[in-house]
C-alpha beads as a LAMMPS data file, in Angstrom:
LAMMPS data file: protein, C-alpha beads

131 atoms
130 bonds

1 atom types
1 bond types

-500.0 500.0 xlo xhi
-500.0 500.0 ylo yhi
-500.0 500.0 zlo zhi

Masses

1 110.0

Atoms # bond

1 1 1 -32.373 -129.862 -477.280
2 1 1 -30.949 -133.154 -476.026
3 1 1 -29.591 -135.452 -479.161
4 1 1 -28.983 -138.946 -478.782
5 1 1 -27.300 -141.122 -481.392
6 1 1 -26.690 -144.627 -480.975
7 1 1 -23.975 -147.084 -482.542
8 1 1 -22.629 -150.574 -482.409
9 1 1 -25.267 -152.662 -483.585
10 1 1 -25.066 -155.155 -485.960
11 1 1 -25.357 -159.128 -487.152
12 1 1 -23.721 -161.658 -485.063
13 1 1 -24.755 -165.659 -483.897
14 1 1 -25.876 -166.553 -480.912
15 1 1 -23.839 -166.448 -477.709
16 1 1 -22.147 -163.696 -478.838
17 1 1 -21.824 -160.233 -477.586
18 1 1 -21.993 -156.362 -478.676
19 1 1 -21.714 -152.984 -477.423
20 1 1 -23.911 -150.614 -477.903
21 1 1 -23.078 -147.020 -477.465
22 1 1 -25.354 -143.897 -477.093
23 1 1 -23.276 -140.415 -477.727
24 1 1 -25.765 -137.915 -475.870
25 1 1 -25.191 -133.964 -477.239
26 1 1 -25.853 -130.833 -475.102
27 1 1 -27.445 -133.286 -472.175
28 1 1 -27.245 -130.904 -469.604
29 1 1 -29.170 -132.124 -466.874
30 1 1 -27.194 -132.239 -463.238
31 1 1 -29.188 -136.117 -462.534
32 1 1 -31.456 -137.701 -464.905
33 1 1 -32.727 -140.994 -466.003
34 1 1 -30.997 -142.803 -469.200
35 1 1 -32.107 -146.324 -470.980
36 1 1 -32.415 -148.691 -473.445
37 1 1 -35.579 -150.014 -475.052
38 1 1 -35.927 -152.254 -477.682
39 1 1 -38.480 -153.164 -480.318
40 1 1 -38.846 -156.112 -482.665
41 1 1 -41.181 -156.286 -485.081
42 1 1 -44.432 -156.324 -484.382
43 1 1 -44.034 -156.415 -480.950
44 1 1 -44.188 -153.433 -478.609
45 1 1 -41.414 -151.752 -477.188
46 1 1 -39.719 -152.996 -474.163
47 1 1 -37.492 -151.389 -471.959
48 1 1 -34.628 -153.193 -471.390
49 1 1 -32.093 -151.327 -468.772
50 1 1 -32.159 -148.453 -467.125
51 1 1 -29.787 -146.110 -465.226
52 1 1 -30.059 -143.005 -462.606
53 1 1 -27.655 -140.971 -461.857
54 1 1 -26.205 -142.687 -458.707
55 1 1 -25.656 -145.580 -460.598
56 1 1 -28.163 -147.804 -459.688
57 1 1 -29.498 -149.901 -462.242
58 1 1 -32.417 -151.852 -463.282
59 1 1 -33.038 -154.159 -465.983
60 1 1 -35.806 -156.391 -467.703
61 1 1 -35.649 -160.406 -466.386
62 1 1 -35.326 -161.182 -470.129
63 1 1 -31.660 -159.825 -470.090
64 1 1 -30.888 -160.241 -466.318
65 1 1 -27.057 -161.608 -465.764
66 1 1 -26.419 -161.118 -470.009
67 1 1 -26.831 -157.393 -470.211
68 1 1 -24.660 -154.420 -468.353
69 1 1 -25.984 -150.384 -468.740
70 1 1 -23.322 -148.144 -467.806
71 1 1 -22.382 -144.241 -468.453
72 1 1 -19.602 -142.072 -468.459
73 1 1 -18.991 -139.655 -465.297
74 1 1 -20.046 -136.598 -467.256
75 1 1 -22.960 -138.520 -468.628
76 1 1 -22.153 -137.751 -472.466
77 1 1 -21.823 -141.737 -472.995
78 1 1 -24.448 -144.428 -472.512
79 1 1 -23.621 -148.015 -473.118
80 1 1 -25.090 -151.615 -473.494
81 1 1 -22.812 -154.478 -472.993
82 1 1 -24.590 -157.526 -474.295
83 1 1 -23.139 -160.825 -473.851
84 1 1 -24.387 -164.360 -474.632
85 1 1 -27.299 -163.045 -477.098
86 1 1 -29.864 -165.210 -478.316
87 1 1 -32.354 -164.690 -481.576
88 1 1 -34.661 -163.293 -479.661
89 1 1 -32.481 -160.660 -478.421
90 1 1 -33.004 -159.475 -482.111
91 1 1 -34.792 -156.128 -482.111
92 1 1 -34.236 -152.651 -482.962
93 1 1 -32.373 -150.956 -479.659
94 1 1 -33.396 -147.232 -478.851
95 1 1 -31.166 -145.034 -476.164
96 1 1 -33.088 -142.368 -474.227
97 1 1 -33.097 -139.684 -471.642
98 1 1 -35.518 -138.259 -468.776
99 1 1 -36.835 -134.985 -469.802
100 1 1 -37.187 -132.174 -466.991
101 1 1 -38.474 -132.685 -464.039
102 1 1 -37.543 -129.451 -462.457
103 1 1 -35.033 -126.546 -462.314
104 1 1 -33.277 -125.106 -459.308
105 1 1 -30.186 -122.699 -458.932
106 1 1 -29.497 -122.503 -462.656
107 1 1 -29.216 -126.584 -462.568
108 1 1 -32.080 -129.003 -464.699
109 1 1 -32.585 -131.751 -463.087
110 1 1 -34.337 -134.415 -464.900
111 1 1 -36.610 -137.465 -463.475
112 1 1 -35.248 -140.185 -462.259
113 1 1 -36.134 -144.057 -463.293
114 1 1 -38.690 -144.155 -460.514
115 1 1 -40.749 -141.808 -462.454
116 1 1 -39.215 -141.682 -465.244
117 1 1 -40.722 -139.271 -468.691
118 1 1 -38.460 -140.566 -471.414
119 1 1 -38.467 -137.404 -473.564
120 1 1 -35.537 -137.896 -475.767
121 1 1 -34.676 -140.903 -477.865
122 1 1 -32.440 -141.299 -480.425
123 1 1 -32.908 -143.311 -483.916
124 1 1 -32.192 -146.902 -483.185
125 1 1 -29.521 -149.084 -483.618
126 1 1 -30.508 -152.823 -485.313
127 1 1 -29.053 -156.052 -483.675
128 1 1 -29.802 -159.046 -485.261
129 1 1 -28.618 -162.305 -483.729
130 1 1 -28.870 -165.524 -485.946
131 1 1 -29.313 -169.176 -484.425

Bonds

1 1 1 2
2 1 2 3
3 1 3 4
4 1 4 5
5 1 5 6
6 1 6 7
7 1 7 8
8 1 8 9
9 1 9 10
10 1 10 11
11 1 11 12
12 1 12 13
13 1 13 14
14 1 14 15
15 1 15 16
16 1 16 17
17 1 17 18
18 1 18 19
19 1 19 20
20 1 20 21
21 1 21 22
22 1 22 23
23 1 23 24
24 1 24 25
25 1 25 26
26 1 26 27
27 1 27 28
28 1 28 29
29 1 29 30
30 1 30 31
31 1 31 32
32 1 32 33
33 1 33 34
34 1 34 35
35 1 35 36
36 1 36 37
37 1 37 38
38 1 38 39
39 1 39 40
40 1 40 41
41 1 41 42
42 1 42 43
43 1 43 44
44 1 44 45
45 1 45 46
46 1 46 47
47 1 47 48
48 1 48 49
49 1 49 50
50 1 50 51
51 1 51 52
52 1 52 53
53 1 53 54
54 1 54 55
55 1 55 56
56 1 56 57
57 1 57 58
58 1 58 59
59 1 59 60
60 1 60 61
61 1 61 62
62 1 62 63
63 1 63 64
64 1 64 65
65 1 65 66
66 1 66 67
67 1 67 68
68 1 68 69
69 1 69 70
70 1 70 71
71 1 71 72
72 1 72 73
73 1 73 74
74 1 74 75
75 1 75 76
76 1 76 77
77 1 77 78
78 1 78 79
79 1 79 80
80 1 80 81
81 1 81 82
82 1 82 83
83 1 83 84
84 1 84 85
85 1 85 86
86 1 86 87
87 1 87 88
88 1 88 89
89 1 89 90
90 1 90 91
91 1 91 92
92 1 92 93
93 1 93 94
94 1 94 95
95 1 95 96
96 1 96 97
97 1 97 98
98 1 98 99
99 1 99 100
100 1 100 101
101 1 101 102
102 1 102 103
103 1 103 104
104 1 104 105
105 1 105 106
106 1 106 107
107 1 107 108
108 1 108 109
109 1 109 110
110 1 110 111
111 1 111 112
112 1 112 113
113 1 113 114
114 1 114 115
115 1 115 116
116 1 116 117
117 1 117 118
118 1 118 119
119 1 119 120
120 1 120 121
121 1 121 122
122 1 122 123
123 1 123 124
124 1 124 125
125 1 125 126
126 1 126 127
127 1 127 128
128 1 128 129
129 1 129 130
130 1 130 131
């Protein structure tokens, strides 16, 4: 089973920056899907970046030009580099995975952004930003 715990969230003003990290355990997939989503309260969740495994990217217009997803080569590492953040930015960011989309030659392979079944998520990490 796939765990994903996130870090690096916490208070800062506006225009400022974090970095969020996701530390993904016994991810074993050969190509798969990763994100971020966030949720503030009493809103619904949003996704706000994705990332396949060739590297392509794709991320909400809210966070266009301030955000940057990235991984590590062996995939263990997800990260959100947030720069000039703004209150609204304030929300409650999830990391998660594509589950399985199929098997071949001893290799998982799971689904890729265009299709993407988020089936792992890890516990959230809280960013506040204050005006």
């Amino acid at each position: 089973q796939v765990q994903l715990v996130e870090s690096g969230g916490g208070s800062v003003q506006a225009g400022g920056s974090l970095r969020l990290s996701c530390a993904a355990s016994r991810y074993t997939y050969s190509s798969g899907c990763m994100g971020w989503f966030r949720q503030a309260p009493g809103k619904e969740r949003e996704e706000v970046a994705t990332i396949d495994s060739d590297g392509s990217t794709t991320y909400a217009d809210s966070v266009k030009g301030r955000f940057t997803i990235s991984q590590d080569n062996a995939k263990n590492n997800l990260y959100l580099q947030m720069n000039s953040l703004k209150p609204e930015d304030t929300a409650m960011y999830f990391c998660a995975a594509a589950g399985t989309a199929f098997e071949f030659g001893g290799h998982s392979y799971a689904y890729l952004c265009s299709s993407a079944d988020f089936a792992y998520w890890g516990q959230g990490t809280q960013v506040t930003v204050s005006s």
